[in-house]
Structure formats: structure tokens, C-alpha cells
N, C-alpha and C positions, 0 to 999 in steps of 0.2 A: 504494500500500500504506500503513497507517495505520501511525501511530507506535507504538500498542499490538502490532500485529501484530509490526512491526519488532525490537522491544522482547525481547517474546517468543522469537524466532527467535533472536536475538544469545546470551538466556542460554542457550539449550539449545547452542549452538554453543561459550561460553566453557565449558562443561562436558563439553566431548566426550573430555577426558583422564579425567575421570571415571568415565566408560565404560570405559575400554581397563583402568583399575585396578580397577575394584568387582569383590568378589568373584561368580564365577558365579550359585553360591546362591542371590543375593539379585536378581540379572537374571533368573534362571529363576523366582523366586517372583511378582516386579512381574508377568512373563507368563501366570503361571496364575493372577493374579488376574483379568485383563484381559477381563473377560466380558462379552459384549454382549448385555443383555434386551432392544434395539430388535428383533432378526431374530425374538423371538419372537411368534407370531400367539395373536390371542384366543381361550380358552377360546369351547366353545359357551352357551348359555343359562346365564344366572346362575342358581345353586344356592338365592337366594332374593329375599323381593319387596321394595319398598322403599315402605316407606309414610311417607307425606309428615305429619308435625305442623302447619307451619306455615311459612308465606313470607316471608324479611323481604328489606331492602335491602342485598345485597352482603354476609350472612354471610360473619364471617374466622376465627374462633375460636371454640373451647366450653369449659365448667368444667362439670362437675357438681358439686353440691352431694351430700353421703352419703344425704340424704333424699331425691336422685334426681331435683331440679328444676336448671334446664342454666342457666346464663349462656352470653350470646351476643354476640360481638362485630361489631357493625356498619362494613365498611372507612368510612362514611361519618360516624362519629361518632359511636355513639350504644350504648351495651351495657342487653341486657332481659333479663331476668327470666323466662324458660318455667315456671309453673306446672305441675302435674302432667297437668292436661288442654291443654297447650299453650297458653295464651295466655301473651301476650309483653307485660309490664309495665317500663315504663321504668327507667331505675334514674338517679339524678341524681345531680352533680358528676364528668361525665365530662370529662377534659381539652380545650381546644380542639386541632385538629390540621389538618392541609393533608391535604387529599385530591386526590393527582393522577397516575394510571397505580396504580403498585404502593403509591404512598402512603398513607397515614390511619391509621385506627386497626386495631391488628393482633391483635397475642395476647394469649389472657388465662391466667393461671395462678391456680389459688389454693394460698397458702403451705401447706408440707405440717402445720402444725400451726395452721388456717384455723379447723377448730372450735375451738379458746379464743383465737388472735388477733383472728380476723376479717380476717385478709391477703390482700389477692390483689395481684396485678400486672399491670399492663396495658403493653404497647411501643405506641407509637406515633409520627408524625413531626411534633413538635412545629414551631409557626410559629417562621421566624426571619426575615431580614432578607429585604426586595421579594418576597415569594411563594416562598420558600427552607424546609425544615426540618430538624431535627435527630434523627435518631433516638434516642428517649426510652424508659430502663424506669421506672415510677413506680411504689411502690407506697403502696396504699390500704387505707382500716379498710369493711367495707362494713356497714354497719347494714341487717339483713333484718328486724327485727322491728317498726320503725316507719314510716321513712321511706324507708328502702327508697335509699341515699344514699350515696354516695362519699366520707370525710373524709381526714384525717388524709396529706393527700398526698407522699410522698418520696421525692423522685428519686434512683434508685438507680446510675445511669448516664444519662449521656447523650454523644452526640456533640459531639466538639470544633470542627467545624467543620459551615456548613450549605451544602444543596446544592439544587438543583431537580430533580436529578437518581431515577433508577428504581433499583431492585435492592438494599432498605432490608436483608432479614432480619429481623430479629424474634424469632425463636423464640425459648422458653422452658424448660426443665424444673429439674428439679431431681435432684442423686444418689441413690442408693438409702438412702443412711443422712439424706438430710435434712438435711444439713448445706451443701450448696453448689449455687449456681445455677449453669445454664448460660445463657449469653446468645451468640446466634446476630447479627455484625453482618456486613452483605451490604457486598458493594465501593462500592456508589452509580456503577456504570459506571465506575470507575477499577481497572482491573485492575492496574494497575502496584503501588498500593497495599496490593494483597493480600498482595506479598511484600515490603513494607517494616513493618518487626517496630514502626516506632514509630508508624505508622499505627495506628487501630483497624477502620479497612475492609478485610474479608476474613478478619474474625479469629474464633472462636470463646473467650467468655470465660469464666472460673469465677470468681463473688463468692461472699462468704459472702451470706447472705438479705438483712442490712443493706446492702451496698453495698461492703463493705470487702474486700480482697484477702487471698486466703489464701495462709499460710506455706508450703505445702506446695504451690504453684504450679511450675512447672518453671522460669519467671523472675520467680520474687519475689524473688529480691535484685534485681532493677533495678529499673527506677522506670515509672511512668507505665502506657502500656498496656503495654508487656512485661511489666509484672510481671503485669498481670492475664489475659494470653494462656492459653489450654491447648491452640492449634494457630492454625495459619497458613496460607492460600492456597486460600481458600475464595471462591467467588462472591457466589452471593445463594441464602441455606437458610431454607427456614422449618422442616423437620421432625426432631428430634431424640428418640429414647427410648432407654432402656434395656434389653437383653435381660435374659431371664430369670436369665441368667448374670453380670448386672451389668457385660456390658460396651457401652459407649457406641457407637449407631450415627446416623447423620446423612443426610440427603438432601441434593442440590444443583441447582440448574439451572444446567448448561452453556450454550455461548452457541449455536450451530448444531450440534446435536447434541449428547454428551458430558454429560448427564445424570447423576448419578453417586448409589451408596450406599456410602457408606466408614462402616469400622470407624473409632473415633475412639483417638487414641493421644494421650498426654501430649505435648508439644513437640512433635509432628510437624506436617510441611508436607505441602498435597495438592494442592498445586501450579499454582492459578491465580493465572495472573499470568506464568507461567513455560513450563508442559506444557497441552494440554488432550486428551480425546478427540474435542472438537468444532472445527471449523473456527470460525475468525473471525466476527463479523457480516457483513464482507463478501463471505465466502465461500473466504478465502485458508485453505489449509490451516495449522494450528499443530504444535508439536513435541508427541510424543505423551508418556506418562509412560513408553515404553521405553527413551527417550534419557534420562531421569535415574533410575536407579535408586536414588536419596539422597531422593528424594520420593515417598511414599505412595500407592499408584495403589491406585483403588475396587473394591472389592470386587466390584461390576455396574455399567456405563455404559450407557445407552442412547443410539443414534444409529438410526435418527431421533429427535429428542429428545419427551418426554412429558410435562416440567412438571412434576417431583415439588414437589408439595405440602404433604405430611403424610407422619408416619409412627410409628405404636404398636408394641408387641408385644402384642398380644391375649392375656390372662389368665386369660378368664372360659371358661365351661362351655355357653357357650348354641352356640354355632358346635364344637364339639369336635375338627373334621377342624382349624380354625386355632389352635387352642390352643398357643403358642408362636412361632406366627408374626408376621414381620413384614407390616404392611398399609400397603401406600404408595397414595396418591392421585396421579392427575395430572389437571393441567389441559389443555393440550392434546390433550394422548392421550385425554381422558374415559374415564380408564380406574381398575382399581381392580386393583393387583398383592398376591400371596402371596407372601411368600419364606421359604421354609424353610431356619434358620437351624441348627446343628449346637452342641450344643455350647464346641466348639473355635474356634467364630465362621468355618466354613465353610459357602460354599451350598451346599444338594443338591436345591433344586428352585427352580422359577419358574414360577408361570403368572398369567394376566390375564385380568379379564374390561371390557367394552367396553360401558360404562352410558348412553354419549348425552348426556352434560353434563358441563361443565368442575366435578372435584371439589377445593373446596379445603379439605375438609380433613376426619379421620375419630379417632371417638372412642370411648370406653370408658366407658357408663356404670355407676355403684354394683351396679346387678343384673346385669352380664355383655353388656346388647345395646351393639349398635354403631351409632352414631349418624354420619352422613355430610351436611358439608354441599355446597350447590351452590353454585360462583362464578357465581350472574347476578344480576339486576335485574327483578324479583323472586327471589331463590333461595330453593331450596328446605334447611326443614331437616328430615334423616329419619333414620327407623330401618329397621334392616334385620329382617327376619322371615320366619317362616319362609314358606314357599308357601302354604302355608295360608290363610294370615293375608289377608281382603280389600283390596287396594289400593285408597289412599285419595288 
């Protein structure tokens, strides 16, 4: 049995007084969160067609532009430019980065006031020491009008230590008012980390746009990464948005199994490192989030697991049945989930449909369509349309 596993096992064990004292309420709530979208089977025929733009190398990320042209991020280096008719024009001074399993270059965002900045932000796993890197957010001035060019580079975060290791994070968004970024960092395969608060692996963060830590963090009076935490005990996420209702929802990959969509809370812990719904890598069962009712259990899990991806709340009017919904991506599953979201930030539906390639990731552009990329070598980047519409 591994030491992680071991680990694991002990804390849910030193917490078992815990249990015999937590209020009922709060044991019978963790339980009727505790919903498993693996036993649900696929939708028949998807509701619409998918037409293909254009092919690049290991699409990871997308931005649209308000004028409706897509930046795209290449895991292998490299982010272009989609014209209106799809062709993919380089864009230069992209950072160097190690590309290796989940590593290279990841997401892209552009700053929510990009029209008079020119900001966006890129994560990626910057080189560090013998084929080692750092998870990096940098952000850049991007000049479209001439050179078409990445300046102005400042790193907004980065990792304090470097690893050769898988399971980076990345993710990006930002609040509804504009004011504060989120930043998704994945464990790097050190679970234990997840739930040590002065670690930054496992952590989900909130910067002001600059780089700087906000006042209004749940531990900004300490120092270092606690101060810049806004939750703890997180795996490896890449997808985070906002509901309609402004509040914060997140995806995760569990490790054999235990996939998860959790509601995001100020200081809360979600307990990897600690609880999970998925077994081990090696297969040894872990403690579940029933045995700690002091830790946040997901809102949906999936076992068998599915690779969540990505994840929006669809805004626009062209889909009208998903208007408020959320859309998650998976990779393994090659699958493409609905969840219908209440509200109160309760589910009241789930379904899925089963597209035939690993998706990593889905997007909202300026006119309402949805744009979905494929994780392959060549993948595909698309839109979705209606049936209509001749497949390309």
C-alpha cells in the first residue's frame, strides 16, 4: 500500500470523533449531495452537427476576440490567431515551456477590460532545473494591428518549486464584477500537498488582475500562499465559470474514479488529499467524503471517471433548450455533459451525449455559438450547428 494511500486512510481515521459530534444536518446534507453522473448512460443522437474550422497541434485553450476571431492555444507551444474564415496565423513572443504528459502551454484568458488594455494571460509550465517546470501565469500586451506579437510580459504567479511531474491545473477566469482572478493550481501528483495550507498544490487562488493579493481573501492576514488561497484540497482542475447567479462552480479529475463538480465556497476544503470518491491509482479503496462531514463533498462525482475538462454556463440564444446551463467536457469519457443548474445552486437534471473524441475543452463565442475543441494530434477545432448546417 502506498504512503499516499496510507496517509489518506490515517486522516479520515484521526477524524472519526468528528463524526460521532457533527451535527446531523450537515451528515445528511454531505449525503444528498453525493450524486453519481458515472451510472448515467448517453443521450441518443446529438441534437446537433459539428463542423470542423480547422486542425491544429494539441488545441488546449480558446479566447474570442468581441469581433469574433478565436485565439488558440497550442499544448505544444505555440498560440494563433483564427481569422474569420478560419485560418490560423501565428502570433509571436510566446513563452518557452516543457511539454511533457499534461504539461506545456495551457490557458488562455483575455483580461476582462482587453479592449483598451490589450491583456490577456497565458499559464503554462515554464523550464526549470534538468527537464523540471514551474507552473507559470504571465501576463501579456498583445498587438493585433501590426505585428501581431506578444510584449510586455509579467508574471503574475508562478510556482515555488519545480517538478517533472503530471496534474499542473491551469485554469483561469475571472469574477463577475472584474475585479479578481481565479487561478486553478493542480497537486503535480503530491496529494498530501493538497491539504497542507502553505503549499500552493491543490489550491484554488484569487489575485487581483496584477498579481497582488486581495484584502478580502479569507486568509489575507497570513502570509504567502495562505493569504492568497480561496479553497483547498483540490487535485488537478482545469475548468472553472461562473453561474448565472454569480456563484462559483469548478470541475476536477479524481484519480480512479471520483471525478467531481463542486460549488466553490470561500475557505472551504474538498478534500483531496484527505476523502476521495475514487479509489487510489493503485486501486486500494480511499475514505469517502461521508466520513468527514467538515469537508465539502461535490455537488456530482462521476465513477467510472470521465476526464472533466472544461466547463461554461452557456449564455447565448442560439442553443435555447441550454440557456443557463452548465457544459462540461470530458476526455476520457468523449463525452459532452448538460447540467441543469437551479437557482439555489441545486441539480435537477443531467444528461450526456457521446461524441467519439477526447474533448478538451468548450467555448462561448461573441454571437452565442459554441465552439468545442478536440484533444488529438491533429485536433480538431469546431462549432457546433444546427443539423442543418452541412458537415465539414
Amino acid at each position: 500500500m502506498s504512503t499516499r494511500v496510507v496517509l489518506m486512510m490515517l486522516s479520515a481515521l484521526l477524524t472519526s470523533l468528528m463524526l460521532l459530534l457533527a451535527p446531523t444536518a450537515r451528515a445528511d446534507e454531505q449525503q444528498a449531495q453525493l450524486l453519481n453522473a458515472g451510472t448515467i448512460e448517453p443521450n441518443g443522437a446529438f441534437p446537433y452537427s459539428l463542423e470542423t474550422v480547422v486542425s491544429l497541434d494539441k488545441p488546449w485553450g480558446i479566447a474570442f476576440l468581441n469581433d469574433g476571431r478565436a485565439l488558440v492555444t497550442e499544448k505544444t507551444g505555440k498560440l494563433v490567431l483564427l481569422d474569420h474564415d478560419g485560418q490560423p496565423r501565428d502570433v509571436a513572443g510566446v513563452p518557452e515551456v516543457v511539454v511533457k504528459k499534461h504539461n506545456g502551454l495551457l490557458a488562455i484568458a483575455l483580461a476582462p477590460d482587453f479592449a483598451k488594455s490589450h491583456h490577456l494571460y497565458l499559464s503554462y509550465m515554464a523550464p526549470a532545473n534538468e527537464g523540471t517546470s514551474r507552473l507559470t501565469l504571465t501576463r501579456f500586451t498583445l498587438d493585433l494591428e501590426r505585428a501581431l506579437t506578444l510584449s510586455n510580459a509579467k508574471v503574475i504567479w508562478q510556482q515555488s518549486f519545480s517538478s517533472d511531474a503530471i496534474q499542473p491545473g491551469g485554469g483561469i477566469t475571472f469574477s463577475p464584477d472584474h475585479r479578481h482572478l481565479f487561478f486553478a493550481v493542480g497537486d503535480r501528483a503530491r496529494a498530501e500537498a493538497a491539504q497542507d495550507s502553505d503549499q500552493p498544490a491543490g489550491k484554488l487562488l484569487r489575485l487581483h488582475l496584477d498579481g497582488s493579493t486581495p484584502h478580502s481573501n479569507p486568509y489575507a492576514q497570513e502570509e504567502g500562499v495562505r493569504a492568497q488561497t480561496w479553497s483547498l484540497g483540490h487535485r488537478n482542475f482545469y475548468g472553472m465559470a461562473f453561474s448565472p447567479t454569480g456563484s462559483l462552480w469548478q470541475v476536477e479529475m479524481g484519480p480512479q474514479g471520483g471525478d467531481e463538480l463542486n460549488l466553490i465556497k470561500a475557505g472551504a476544503n474538498y478534500g483531496w488529499g484527505a476523502v476521495s470518491e475514487g479509489n487510489a491509482d493503485d486501486g486500494t479503496p480511499l475514505p469517502t467524503h461521508r466520513t468527514r462531514p467538515d469537508i465539502e463533498a461535490p455537488r456530482l462525482y462521476w465513477t467510472p471517471a470521465m476526464s472533466p475538462s472544461s466547463l461554461l454556463f452557456y449564455s447565448g440564444d442560439r442553443y435555447p433548450e441550454w440557456k443557463g446551463s452548465a457544459l462540461i467536457t470530458g476526455l476520457s469519457g468523449k463525452n459532452l455533459w448538460r447540467v441543469d443548474v437551479t437557482k439555489d445552486n441545486r441539480i435537477r437534471s443531467v444528461e450526456q451525449w457521446n461524441l467519439g473524441m477526447r474533448l478538451r475543452a468548450i467555448a462561448q463565442a461573441p454571437d452565442g455559438a459554441l465552439w468545442i475543441l478536440e484533444d488529438a494530434n491533429p485536433g480538431k477545432v469546431m462549432r457546433i450547428t444546427p443539423k442543418r448546417a452541412a458537415l465539414q
